[in-house]
MARLO-350420 format. One record per residue (C-alpha): residue number from 1; residue in three letters; chain; x, y, z. Coordinates in nm, 4 decimals, padded with zeros to 6 digits, m for minus. Each point is the difference from the previous one (the first is absolute). Layout:
% MARLO-350420
+-----+---------+--------+----------+----------+----------+
: num : residuo : cadena :       xx :       yy :       zz :
+-----+---------+--------+----------+----------+----------+
: NUM :     Ala :      A :        X :        Y :        Z :
...
+-----+---------+--------+----------+----------+----------+
//
This chain:
% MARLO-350420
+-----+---------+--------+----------+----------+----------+
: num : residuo : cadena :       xx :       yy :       zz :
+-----+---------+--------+----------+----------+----------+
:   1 :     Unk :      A :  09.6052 :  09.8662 :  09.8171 :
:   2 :     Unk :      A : m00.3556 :  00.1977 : m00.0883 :
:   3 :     Unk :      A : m00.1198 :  00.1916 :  00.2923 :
:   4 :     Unk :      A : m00.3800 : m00.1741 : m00.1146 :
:   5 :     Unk :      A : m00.1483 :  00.1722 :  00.3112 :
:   6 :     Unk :      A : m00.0304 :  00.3313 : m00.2170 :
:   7 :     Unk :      A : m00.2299 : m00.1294 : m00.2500 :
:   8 :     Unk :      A : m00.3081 : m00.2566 : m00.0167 :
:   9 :     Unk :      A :  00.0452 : m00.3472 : m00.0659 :
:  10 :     Unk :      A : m00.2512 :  00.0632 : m00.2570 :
:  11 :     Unk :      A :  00.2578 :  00.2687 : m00.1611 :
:  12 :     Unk :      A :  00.2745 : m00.2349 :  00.0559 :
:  13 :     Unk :      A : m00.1420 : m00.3025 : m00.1587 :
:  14 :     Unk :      A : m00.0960 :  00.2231 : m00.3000 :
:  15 :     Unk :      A :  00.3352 :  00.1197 : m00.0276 :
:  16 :     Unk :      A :  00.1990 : m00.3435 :  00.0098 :
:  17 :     Unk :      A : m00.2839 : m00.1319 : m00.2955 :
:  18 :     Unk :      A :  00.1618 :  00.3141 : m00.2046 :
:  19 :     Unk :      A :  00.3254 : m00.0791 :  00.0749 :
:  20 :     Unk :      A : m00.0102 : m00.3657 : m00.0646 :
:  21 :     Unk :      A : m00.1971 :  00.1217 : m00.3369 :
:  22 :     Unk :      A :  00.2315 : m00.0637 : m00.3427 :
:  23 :     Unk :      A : m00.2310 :  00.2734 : m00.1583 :
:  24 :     Unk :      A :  00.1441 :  00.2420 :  00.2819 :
:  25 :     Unk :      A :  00.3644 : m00.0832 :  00.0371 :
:  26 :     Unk :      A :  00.1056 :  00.3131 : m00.1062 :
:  27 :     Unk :      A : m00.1921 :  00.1788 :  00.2605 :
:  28 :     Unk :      A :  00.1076 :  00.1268 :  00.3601 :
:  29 :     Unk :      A : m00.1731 :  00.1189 :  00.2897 :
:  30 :     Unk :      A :  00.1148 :  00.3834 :  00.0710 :
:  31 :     Unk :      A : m00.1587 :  00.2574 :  00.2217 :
:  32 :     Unk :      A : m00.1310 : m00.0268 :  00.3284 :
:  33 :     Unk :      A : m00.1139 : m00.3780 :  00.0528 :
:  34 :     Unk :      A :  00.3851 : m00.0593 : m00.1186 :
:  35 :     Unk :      A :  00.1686 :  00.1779 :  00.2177 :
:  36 :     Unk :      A : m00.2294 : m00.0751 :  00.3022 :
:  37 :     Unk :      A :  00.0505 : m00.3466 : m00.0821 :
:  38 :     Unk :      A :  00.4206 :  00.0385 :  00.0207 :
:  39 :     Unk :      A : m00.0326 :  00.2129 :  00.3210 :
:  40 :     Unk :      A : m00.3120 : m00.0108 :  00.1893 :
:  41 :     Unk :      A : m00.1021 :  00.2858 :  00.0887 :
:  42 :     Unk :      A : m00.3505 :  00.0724 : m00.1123 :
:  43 :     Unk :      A : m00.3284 : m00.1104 : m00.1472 :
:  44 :     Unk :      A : m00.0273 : m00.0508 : m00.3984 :
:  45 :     Unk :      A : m00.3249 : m00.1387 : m00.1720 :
:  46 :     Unk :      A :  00.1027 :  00.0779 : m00.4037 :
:  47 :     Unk :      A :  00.2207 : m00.1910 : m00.2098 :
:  48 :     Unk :      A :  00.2325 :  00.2173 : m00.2170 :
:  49 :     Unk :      A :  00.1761 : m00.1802 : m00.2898 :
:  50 :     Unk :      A :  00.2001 :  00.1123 : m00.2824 :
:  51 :     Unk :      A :  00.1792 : m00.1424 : m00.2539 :
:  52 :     Unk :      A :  00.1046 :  00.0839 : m00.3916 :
:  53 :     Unk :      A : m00.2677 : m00.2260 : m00.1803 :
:  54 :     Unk :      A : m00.3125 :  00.1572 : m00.2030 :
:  55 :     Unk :      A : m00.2762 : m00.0146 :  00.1735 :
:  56 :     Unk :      A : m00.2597 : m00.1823 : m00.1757 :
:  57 :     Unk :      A : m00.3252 :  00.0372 :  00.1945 :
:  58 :     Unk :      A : m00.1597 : m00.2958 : m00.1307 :
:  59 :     Unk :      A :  00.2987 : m00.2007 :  00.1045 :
:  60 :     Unk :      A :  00.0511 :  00.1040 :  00.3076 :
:  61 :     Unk :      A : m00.3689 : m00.0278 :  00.0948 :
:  62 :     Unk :      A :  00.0090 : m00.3801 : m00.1109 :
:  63 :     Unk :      A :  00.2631 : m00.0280 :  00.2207 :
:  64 :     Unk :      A : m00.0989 :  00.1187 :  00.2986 :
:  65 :     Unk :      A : m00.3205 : m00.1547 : m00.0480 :
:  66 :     Unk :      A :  00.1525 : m00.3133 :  00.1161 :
:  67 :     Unk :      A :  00.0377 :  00.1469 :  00.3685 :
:  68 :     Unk :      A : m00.2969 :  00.1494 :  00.0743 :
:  69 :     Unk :      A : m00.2506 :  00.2437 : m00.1175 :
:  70 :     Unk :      A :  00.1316 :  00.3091 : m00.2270 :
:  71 :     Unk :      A : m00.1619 :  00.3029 : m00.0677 :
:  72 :     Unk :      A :  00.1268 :  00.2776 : m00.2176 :
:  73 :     Unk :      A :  00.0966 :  00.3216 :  00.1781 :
:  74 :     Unk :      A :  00.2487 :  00.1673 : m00.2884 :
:  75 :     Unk :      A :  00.1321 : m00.0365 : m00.2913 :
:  76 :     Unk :      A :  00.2619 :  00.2640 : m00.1859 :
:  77 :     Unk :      A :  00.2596 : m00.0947 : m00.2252 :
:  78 :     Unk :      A :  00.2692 : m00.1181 :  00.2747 :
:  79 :     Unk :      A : m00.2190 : m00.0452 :  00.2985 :
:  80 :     Unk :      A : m00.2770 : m00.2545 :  00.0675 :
:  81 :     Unk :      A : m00.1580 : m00.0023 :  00.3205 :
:  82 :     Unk :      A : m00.1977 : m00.2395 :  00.1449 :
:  83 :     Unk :      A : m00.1951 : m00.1501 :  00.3341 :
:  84 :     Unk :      A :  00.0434 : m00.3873 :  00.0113 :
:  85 :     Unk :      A : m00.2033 : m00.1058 :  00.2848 :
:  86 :     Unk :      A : m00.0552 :  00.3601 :  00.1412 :
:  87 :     Unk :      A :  00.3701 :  00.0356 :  00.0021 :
:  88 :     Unk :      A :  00.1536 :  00.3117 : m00.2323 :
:  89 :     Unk :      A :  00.2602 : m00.1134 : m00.2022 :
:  90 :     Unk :      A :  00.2093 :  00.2261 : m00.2131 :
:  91 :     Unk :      A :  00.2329 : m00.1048 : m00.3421 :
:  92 :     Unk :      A :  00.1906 :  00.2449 : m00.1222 :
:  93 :     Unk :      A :  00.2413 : m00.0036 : m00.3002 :
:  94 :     Unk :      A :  00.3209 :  00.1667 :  00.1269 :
:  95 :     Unk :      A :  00.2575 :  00.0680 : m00.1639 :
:  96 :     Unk :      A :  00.2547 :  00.1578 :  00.2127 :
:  97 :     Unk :      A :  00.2715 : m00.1763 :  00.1396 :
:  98 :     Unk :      A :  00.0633 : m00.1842 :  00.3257 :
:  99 :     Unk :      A :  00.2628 :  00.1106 :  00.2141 :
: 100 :     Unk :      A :  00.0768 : m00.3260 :  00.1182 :
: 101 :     Unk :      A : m00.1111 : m00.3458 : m00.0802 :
: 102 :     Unk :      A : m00.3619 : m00.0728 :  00.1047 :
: 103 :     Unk :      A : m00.0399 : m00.2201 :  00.3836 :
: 104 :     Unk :      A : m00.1314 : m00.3410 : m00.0347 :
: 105 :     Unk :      A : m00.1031 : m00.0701 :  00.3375 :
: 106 :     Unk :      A : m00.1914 : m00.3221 :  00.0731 :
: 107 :     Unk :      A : m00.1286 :  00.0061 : m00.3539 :
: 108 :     Unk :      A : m00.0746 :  00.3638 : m00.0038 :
: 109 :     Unk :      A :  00.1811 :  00.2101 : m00.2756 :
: 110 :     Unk :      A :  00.0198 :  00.3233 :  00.1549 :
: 111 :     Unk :      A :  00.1687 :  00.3581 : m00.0673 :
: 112 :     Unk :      A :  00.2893 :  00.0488 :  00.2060 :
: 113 :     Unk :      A :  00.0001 :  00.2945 :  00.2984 :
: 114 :     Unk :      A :  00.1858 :  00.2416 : m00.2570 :
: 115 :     Unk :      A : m00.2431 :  00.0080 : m00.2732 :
: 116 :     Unk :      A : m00.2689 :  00.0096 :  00.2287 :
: 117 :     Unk :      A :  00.1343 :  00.3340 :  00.1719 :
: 118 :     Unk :      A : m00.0017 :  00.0741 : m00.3362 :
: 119 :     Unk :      A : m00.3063 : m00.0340 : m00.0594 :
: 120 :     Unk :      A : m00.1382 :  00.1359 :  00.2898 :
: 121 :     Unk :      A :  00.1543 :  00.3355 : m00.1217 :
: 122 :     Unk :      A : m00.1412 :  00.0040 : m00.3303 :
: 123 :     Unk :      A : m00.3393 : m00.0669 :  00.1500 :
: 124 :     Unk :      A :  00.0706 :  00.2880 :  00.2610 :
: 125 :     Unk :      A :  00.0597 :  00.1984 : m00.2603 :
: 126 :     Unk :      A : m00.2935 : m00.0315 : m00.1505 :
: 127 :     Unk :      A : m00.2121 :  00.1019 :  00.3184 :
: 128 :     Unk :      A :  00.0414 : m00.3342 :  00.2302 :
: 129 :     Unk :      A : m00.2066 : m00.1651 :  00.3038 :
: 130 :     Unk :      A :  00.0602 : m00.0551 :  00.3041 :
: 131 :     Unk :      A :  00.1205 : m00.3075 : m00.1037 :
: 132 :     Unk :      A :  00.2347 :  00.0962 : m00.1911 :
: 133 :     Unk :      A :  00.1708 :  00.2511 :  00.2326 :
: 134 :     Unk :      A : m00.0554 : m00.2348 :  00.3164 :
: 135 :     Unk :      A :  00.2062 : m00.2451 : m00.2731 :
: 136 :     Unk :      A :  00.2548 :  00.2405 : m00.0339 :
: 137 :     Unk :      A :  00.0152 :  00.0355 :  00.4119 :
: 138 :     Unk :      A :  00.0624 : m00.3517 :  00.0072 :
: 139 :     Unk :      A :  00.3017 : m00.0397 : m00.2729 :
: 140 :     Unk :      A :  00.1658 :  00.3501 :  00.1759 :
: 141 :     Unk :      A :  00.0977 : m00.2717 :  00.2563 :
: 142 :     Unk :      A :  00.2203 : m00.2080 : m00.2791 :
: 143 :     Unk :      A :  00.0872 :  00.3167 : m00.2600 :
: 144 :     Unk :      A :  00.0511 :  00.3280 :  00.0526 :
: 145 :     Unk :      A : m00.2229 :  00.2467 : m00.2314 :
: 146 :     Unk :      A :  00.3110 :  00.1442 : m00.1893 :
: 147 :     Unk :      A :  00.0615 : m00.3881 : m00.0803 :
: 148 :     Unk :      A : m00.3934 : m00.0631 : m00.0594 :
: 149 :     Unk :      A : m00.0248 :  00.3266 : m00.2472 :
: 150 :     Unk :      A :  00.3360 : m00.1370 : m00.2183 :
: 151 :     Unk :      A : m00.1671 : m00.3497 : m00.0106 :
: 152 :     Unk :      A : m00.3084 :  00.2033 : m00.1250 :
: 153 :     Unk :      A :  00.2603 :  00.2074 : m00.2773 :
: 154 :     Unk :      A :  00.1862 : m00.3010 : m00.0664 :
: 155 :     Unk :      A : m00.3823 : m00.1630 : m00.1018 :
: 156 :     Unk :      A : m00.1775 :  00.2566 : m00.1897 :
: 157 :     Unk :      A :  00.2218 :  00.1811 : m00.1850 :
: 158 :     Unk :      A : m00.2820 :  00.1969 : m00.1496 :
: 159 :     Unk :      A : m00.1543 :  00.0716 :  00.3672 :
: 160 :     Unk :      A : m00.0618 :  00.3283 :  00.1209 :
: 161 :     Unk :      A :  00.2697 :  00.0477 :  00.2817 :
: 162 :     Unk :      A : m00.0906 :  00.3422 :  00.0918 :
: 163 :     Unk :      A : m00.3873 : m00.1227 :  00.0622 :
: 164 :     Unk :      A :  00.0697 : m00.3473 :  00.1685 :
: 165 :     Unk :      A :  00.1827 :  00.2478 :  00.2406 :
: 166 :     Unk :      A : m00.2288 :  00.2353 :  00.0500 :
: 167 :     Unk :      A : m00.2642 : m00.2564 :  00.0420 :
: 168 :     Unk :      A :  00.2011 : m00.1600 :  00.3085 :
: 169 :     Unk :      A : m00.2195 :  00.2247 :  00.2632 :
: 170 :     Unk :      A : m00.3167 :  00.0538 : m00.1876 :
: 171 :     Unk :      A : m00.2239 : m00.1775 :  00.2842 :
: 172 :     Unk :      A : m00.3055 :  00.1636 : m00.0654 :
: 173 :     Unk :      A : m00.1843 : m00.2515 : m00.2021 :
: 174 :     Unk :      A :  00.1656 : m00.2757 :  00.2302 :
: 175 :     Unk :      A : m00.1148 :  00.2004 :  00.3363 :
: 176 :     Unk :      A : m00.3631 : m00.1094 : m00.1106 :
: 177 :     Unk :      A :  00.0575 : m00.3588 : m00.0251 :
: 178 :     Unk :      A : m00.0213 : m00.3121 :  00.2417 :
: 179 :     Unk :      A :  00.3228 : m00.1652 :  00.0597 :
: 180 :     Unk :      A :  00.0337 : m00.3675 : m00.0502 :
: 181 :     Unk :      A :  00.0573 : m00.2686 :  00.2534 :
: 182 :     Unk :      A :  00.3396 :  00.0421 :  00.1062 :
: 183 :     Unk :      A :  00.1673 : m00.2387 :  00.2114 :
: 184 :     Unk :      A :  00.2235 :  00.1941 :  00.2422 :
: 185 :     Unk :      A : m00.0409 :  00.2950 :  00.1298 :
: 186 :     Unk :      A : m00.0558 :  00.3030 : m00.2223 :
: 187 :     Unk :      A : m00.1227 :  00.3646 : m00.0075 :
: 188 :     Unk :      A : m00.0926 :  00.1723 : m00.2772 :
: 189 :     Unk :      A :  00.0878 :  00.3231 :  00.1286 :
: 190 :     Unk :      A :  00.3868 : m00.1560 :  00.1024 :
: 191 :     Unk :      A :  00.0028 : m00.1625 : m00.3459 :
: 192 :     Unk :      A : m00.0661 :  00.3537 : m00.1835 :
: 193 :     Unk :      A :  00.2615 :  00.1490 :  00.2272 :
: 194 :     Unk :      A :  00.2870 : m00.2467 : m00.1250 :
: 195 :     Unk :      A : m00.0822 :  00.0361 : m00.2999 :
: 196 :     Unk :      A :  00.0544 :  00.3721 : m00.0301 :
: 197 :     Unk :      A :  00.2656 : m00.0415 :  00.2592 :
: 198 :     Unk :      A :  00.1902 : m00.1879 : m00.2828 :
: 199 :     Unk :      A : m00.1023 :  00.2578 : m00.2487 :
: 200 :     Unk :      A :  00.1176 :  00.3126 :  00.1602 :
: 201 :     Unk :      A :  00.3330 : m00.1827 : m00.0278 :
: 202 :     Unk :      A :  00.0043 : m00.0031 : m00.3313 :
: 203 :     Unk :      A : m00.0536 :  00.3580 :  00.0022 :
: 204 :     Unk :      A :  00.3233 :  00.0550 :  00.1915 :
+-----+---------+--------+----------+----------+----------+
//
């Protein structure tokens, strides 16, 4: 079941038009929104998909167009993104593997927990939000980070190890930022403590 109080039912209603979308099918929702959606714990107002089709901007636009207002925010070879309805939506073409089949909960494709930790690693490693590490805070309650960091080797084979690890208690550009709406209690300072907790034991 989608924890829906994390996101706005205008979010939500955008993302079940892209998932009922033929044109998207081989799309999934990653990131943030999908992983506060399968646990609810926080806040998340982008929509993150990614998928292994082209990205044809004129196609995509055209599509989109049928849900609400688009405007243009990027465009680079694999990455368009867009605001449909004052709502950021990202398509990426991505072409590393899933770790395990994609979630389809109540309609909603969705990358599992593994890949996600994943994820959150590789954007960590290259210098993550508060999001992101209050992300990884959250998932260091189902995986250990020794299990998150070989779901991030097993993933990118051609990531930097050596960075994403030293990039696990670089706070400083996250220190500055607001945290999200979180839905049970949480500290920011407690949450950076784990986290290097966790490290240091790596280290041993």
């Amino acid at each position: 079941m989608l924890q829906t109080q994390t996101v706005s039912t205008e979010l939500l209603e955008l993302l079940n038009n892209i998932m009922k979308s033929d044109f998207f099918s081989d799309f999934i929702l990653v990131g943030g929104t999908a992983l506060a959606l399968q646990i609810g714990h926080r806040n998340s107002i982008d929509i993150d998909m990614f998928g292994n089709s082209i990205i044809d901007e004129d196609a995509f636009i055209d599509e989109l167009n049928r849900f609400g207002k688009v405007e243009k925010l990027q465009k680079t070879k694999n990455i368009l993104i867009v605001s449909v309805n004052n709502i950021k939506v990202d398509f990426v073409n991505y072409h590393y593997p899933l770790l395990e089949d994609f979630k389809n909960i109540d309609g909603v494709r969705m990358a599992s927990k593994k890949d996600i930790a994943a994820m959150k690693l590789n954007a960590i490693s290259g210098r993550g939000s508060r999001k992101d590490f209050i992300d990884l805070f959250f998932l260091l309650k189902e995986f250990s980070l020794e299990e998150m960091i070989k779901f991030y080797d097993d993933k990118y084979e051609d990531g930097s190890h050596f960075l994403m690890i030293k990039s696990l208690t670089y706070f400083e550009d996250a220190n500055f930022q607001e945290s999200p709406e979180i839905f049970e209690k949480f500290d920011w300072e407690k949450c950076k403590q784990t986290i290097t907790k966790e490290y240091l034991k790596l280290m041993l």
